[in-house]
C-alpha positions in Angstrom: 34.1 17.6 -4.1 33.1 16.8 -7.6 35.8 14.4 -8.0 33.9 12.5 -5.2 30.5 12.2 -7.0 28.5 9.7 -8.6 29.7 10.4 -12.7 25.5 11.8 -12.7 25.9 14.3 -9.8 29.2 15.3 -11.2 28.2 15.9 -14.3 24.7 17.6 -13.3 26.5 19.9 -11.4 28.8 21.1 -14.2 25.7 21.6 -16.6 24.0 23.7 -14.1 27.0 25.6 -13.5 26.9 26.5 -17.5 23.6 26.2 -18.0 21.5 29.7 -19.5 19.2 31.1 -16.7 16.4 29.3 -15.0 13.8 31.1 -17.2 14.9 29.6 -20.2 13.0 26.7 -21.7 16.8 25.0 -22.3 17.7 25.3 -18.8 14.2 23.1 -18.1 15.2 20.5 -20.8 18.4 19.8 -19.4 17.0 19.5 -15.7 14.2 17.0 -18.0 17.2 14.8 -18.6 18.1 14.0 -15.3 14.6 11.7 -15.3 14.2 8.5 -16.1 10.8 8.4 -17.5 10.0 6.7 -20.3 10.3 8.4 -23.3 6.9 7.7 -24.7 5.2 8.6 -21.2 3.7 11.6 -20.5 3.9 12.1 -17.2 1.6 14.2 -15.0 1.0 12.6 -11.8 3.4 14.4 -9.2 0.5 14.9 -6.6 0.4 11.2 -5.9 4.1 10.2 -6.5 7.1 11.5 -8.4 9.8 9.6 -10.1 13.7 10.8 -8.8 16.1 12.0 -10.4 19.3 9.7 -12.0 21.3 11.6 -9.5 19.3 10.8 -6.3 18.6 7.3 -7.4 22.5 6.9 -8.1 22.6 8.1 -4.3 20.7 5.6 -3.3 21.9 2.6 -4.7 25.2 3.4 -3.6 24.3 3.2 0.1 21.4 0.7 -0.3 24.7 -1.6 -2.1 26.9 -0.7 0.5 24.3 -1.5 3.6 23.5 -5.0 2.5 27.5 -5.9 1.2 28.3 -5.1 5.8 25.3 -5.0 7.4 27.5 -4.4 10.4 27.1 -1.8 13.1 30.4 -0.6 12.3 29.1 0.2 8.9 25.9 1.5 10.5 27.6 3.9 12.4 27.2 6.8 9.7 24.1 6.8 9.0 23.4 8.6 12.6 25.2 11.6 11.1 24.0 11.4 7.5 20.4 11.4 9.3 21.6 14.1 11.7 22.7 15.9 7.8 19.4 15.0 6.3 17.8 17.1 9.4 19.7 20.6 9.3 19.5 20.7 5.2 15.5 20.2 5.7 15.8 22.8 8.4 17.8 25.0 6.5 15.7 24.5 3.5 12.2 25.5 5.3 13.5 28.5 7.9 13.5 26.2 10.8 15.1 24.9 13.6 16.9 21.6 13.6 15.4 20.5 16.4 12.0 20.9 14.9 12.5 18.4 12.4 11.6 14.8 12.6 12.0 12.3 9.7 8.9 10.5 9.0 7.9 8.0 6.4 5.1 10.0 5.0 2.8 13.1 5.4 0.3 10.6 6.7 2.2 9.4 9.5 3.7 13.0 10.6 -0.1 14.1 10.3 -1.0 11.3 12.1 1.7 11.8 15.4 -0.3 15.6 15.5 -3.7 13.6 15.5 -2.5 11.2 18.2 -0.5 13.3 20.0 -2.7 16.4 21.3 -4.2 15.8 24.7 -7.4 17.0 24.3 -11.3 16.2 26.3 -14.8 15.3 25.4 -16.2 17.6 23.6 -13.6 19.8 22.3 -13.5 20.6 18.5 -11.6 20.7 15.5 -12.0 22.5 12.3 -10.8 20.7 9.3 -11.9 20.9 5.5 -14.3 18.9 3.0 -11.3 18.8 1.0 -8.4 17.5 3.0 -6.2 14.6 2.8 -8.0 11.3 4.7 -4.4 11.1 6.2 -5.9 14.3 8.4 -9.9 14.1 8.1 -10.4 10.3 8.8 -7.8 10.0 11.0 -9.4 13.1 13.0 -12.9 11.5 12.8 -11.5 8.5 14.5 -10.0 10.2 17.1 -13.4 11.7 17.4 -15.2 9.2 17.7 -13.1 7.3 20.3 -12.8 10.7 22.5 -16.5 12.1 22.4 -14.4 15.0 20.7 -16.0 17.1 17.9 -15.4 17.1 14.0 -16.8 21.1 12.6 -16.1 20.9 8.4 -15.8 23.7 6.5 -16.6 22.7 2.9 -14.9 23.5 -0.1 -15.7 26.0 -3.1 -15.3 24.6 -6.4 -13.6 26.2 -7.8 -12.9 28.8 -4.9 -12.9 32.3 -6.4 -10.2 34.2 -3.9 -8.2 33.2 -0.9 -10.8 35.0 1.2 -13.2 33.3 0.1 -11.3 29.7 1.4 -10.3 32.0 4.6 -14.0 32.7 5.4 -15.1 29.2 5.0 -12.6 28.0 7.7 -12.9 31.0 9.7 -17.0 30.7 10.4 -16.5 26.7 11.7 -14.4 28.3 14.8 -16.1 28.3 17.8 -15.1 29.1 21.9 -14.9 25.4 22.2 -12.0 24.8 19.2 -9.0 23.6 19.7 -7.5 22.6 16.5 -7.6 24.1 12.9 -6.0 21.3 10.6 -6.5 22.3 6.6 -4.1 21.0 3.6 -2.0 23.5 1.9 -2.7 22.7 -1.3 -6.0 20.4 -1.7 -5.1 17.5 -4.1 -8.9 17.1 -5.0 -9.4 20.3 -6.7 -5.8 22.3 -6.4 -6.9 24.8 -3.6 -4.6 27.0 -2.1 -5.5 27.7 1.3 -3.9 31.4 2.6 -1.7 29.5 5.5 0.1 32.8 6.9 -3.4 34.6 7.4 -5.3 31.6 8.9 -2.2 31.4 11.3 -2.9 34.7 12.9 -6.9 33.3 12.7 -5.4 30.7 14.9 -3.3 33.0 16.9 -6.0 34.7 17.8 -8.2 31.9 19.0 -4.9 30.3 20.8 -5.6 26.7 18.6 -2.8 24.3 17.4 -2.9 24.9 13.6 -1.7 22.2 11.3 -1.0 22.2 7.9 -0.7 19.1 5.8 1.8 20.2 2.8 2.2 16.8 0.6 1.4 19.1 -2.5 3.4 21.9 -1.7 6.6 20.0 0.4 8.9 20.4 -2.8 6.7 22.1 -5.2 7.0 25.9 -3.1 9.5 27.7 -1.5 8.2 27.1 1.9 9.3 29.1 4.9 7.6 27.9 8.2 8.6 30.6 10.6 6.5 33.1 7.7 3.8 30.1 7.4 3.9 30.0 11.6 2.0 26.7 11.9 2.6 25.0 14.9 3.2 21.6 12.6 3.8 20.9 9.0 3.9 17.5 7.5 5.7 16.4 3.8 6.6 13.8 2.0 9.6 12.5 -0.2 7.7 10.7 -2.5 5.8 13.7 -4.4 7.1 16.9 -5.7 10.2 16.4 -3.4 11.0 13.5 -6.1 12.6 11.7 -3.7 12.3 8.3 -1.8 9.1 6.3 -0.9 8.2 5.7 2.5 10.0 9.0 3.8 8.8 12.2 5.2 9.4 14.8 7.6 7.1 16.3 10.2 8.2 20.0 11.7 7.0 21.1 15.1 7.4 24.3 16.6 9.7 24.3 19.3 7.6 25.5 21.7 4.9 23.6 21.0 7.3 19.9 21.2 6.3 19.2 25.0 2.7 19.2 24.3 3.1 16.8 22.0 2.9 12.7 22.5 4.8 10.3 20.4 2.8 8.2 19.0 5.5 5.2 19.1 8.0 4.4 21.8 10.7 1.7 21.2 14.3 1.2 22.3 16.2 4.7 21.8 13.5 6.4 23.4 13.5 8.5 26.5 12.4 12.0 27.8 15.8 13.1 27.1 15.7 12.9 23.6 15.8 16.2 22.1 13.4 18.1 20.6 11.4 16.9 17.5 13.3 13.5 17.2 11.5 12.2 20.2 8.7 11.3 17.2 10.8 9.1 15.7 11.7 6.5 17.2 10.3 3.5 15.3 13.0 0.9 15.9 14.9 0.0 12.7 15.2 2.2 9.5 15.7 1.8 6.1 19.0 3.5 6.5 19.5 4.0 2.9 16.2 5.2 2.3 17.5 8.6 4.2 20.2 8.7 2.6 18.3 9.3 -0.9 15.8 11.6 1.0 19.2 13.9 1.6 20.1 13.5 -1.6 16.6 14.7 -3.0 17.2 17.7 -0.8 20.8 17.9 -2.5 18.8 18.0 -5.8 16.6 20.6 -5.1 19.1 22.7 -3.5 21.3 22.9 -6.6 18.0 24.3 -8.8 16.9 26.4 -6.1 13.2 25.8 -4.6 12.0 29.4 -5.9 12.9 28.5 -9.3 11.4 25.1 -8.8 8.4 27.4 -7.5 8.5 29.8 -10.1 8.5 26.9 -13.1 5.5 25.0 -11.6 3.6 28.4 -12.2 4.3 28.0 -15.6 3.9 25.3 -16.6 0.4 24.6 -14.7 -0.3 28.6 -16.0 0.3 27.3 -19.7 -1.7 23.9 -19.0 -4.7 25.8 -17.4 -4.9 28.3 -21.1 -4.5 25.6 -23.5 -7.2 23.8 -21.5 -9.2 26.4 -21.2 -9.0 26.8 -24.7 -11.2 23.9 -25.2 -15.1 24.8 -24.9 -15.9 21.6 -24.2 -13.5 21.6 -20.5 -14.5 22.9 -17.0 -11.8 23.5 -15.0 -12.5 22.8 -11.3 -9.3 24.6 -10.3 -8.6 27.9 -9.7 -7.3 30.1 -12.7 -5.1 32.4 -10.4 -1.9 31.1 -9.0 -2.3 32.5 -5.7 -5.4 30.1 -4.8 -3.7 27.3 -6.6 -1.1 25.5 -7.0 0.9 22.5 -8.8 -3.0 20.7 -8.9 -5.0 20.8 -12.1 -8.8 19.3 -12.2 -11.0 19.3 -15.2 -14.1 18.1 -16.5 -14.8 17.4 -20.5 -18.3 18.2 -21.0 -20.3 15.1 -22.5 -17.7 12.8 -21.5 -17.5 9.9 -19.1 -14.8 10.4 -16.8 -14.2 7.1 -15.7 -13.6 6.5 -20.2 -11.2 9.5 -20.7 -8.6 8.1 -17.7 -8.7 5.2 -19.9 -8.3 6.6 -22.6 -5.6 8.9 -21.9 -3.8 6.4 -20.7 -4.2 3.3 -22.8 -4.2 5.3 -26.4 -1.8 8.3 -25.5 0.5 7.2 -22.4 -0.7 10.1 -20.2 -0.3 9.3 -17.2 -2.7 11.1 -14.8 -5.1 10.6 -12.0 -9.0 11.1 -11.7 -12.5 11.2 -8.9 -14.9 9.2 -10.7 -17.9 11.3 -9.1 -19.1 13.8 -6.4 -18.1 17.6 -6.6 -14.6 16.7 -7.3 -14.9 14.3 -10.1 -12.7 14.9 -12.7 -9.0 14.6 -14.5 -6.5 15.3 -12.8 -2.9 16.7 -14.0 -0.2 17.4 -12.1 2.9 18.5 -13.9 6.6 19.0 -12.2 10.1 20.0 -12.8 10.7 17.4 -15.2 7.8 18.2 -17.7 8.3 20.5 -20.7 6.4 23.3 -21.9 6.0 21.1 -25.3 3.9 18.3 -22.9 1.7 20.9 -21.8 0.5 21.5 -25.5 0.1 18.4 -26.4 -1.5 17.2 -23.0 -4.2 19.5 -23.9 -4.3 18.8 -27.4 -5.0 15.0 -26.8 -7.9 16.1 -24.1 -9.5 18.3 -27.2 -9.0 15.4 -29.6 -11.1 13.0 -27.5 -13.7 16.0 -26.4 
């Protein structure tokens, strides 16, 4: 199979093969490598969109080359099974069903086809967060407005203190009249955690369609749906999957699919399209683009998402303690790993936000994200796979030296 490879995937598969264990910092370096980043960038920006790797990119110009030399629909042909491929690995990866899968083009629009899709009447309610995603909480609020339905928020602690604590904010907005409990995974304001598997037997309980929104966990955990027993989960490529833009996958439980509306209906589309592909059907694809999304799952595979899992803890364990080392920083998320997750925010006492993102940026190529004001203002860092130990240090060093 090697032999058949892009020289990149051939050779990253040798060097894992030899490589020390996954708990060594070498093992880390050499997965570093794979990356294209620039060598005087520091990186820490995986919550809003990761680079991919030199073997998934290699992936991708091959077909994206090979699409546009025979645009054909001979040539075409294959990429029905490579999406069909794409589907069972994604599956396979996340303890699900093929036919639960659909491949979206983001978290927004798989969120967005749950929105959409739910027949519900005037004056039913749904229970979302202060803290998630607009993809979820605008798009809810519209649909709200439109359908005399109604929006009950449970807000945020910041930082929250235990994953009871998030649990018992959700838990108090449910009423006899709710009929949807849609939260984020992972907040990318602050780096919540919300306890999914125990607000799933919340929902179970009150017989609501429970939605999650995992654009900061879909390729930064080890996720296991059937354990997590939402009713929908929505991803994206484009973050800590380090994959493609403008790809994404939305899972729906298969016996939840026939309640559900597609939100668009072109040619290819009829009732007897099985199971979670019936959401999407969007007319033409960006073939290739799927092609890289499988190869991102490729990636992962060959690391293992538990090690992937188990490295994010620490390095965003070592970020938070050199931080915290700093009198002058407020951390706005949580300490403990289990109501966090790949998210860091933090305040520098004394300091104008808005000046330090500047700053960081334009004196010590950090690159990073930031909320100018409200509860969640602050820095953001957000380090993956492909960041070292080493960066964590310094990334918190250069904070201090401008505190």
């Amino acid at each position: 199979m090697a032999a058949s490879l892009p020289a990149s995937w051939a050779a990253f598969q040798s060097k894992l093969a030899a490589a020390p264990p996954a708990t060594s910092e070498e093992y880390w370096l050499m997965v570093k490598r794979q990356f294209p980043l620039a060598e005087n960038l520091l990186y820490l920006n995986a919550a809003n969109v990761c680079p991919s790797s030199r073997p998934v990119l290699d992936r991708h110009l091959e077909f994206l080359t090979d699409f546009h030399r025979n645009p054909s629909f001979q040539n075409r042909e294959k990429y029905d099974g490579r999406k069909e491929s794409l589907r069972s690995k994604l599956a396979k990866m996340m303890n699900a069903g093929a036919g639960e899968i659909a491949i979206a083009r983001n978290t927004s629009e798989g969120s967005n086809i749950v929105v959409n899709g739910i027949d519900l009447k005037e004056g039913d309610e749904i229970v979302i967060t202060s803290h998630n995603h607009p993809s979820s909480n605008d798009s809810w609020k519209v649909r709200a407005k439109r359908h005399k339905l109604v929006i009950r928020e449970a807000q945020v602690p910041v930082p929250a203190s235990s994953p009871q604590q998030l649990f018992d904010t959700v838990a108090r907005e449910i009423t006899s009249r709710t009929r949807v409990l849609a939260i984020t995974h992972c907040t990318s304001t602050t780096g919540n955690r919300y306890p999914v598997a125990e607000l799933a037997n919340l929902a179970r309980q009150h017989k609501l369609w429970y939605h999650v929104d995992g654009a900061q966990t879909f390729g930064a955990f080890h996720i296991d749906l059937k354990a997590m027993d939402c009713d929908s989960f929505a991803g994206s490529a484009h973050k800590w999957f380090m994959g493609p833009l403008e790809a994404g996958m939305l899972y729906v439980r298969q016996d939840r699919i026939a309640e559900l509306w597609p939100s668009v209906v072109t040619a290819g589309w009829s009732d007897k399209v099985e199971g979670a592909r019936k959401f999407e059907v969007y007319g033409q694809r960006d073939d290739p683009r799927l092609v890289a999304f499988e190869a991102a799952v490729d990636f992962l595979d060959l690391i293992g998402m538990p090690a992937v899992e188990a490295r994010l803890e620490q390095l965003v364990t070592r970020l938070k303690q050199r931080l915290s080392d700093n009198a002058a920083v407020h951390l706005k998320t949580p300490r403990e790993w289990t109501v966090s997750g790949g998210v860091v925010k933090f305040m520098v006492r004394g300091k104008s936000t808005r000046q330090l993102y500047d700053k960081l940026y334009s004196g010590h190529r950090v690159a990073l994200a930031s909320t100018p004001a409200g509860e969640s203002e602050g820095l953001r860092f957000s380090p993956h796979i492909y960041n070292s130990m080493e960066e964590m240090d310094r990334a918190a060093a250069i904070v201090k030296s401008l505190s």
